[in-house]
C-alpha positions in Angstrom: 0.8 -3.2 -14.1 -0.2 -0.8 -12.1 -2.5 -0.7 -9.2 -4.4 2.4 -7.8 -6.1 2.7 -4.4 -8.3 5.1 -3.8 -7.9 6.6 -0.5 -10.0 10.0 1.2 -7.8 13.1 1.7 -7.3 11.8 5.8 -6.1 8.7 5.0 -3.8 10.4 2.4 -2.6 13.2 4.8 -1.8 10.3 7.4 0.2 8.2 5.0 2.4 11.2 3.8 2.8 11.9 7.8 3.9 8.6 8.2 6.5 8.5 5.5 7.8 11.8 6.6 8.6 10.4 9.7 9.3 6.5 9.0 10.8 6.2 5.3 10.7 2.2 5.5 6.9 2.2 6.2 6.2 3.3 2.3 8.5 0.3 1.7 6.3 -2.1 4.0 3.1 -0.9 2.5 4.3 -1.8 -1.0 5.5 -5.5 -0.1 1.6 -5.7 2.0 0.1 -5.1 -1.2 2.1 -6.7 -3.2 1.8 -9.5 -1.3 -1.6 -9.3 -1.3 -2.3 -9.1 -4.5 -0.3 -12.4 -5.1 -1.7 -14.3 -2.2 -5.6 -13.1 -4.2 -4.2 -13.4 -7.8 -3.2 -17.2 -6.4 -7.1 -17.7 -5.1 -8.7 -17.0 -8.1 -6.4 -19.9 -10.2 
C-alpha cells in the first residue's frame, strides 16, 4: 500500500535539503508516518 502526501514545492525543496545533509532523517520521517498511520489505523477499529 502505498501512501502519498502531498506537499507545496517549499516544503519539497526543504525535505530534499534535509536529506542531502542528514540521510537518517528520510529514515525517521518514514517510521513517523508509519507509525502514524498505525497508531490511526488502530483508532478507527
Amino acid at each position: 500500500m502505498t501512501i502519498t502526501i502531498r506537499l507545496t514545492k517549499v516544503e519539497y525543496e526543504m525535505l530534499k535539503e534535509l536529506q542531502k545533509k542528514d540521510k537518517r532523517y528520510k529514515k525517521g520521517l518514514e517510521e513517523k508516518v508509519i507509525s502514524d498511520l498505525k497508531i490511526d489505523y488502530a483508532m478507527i477499529i
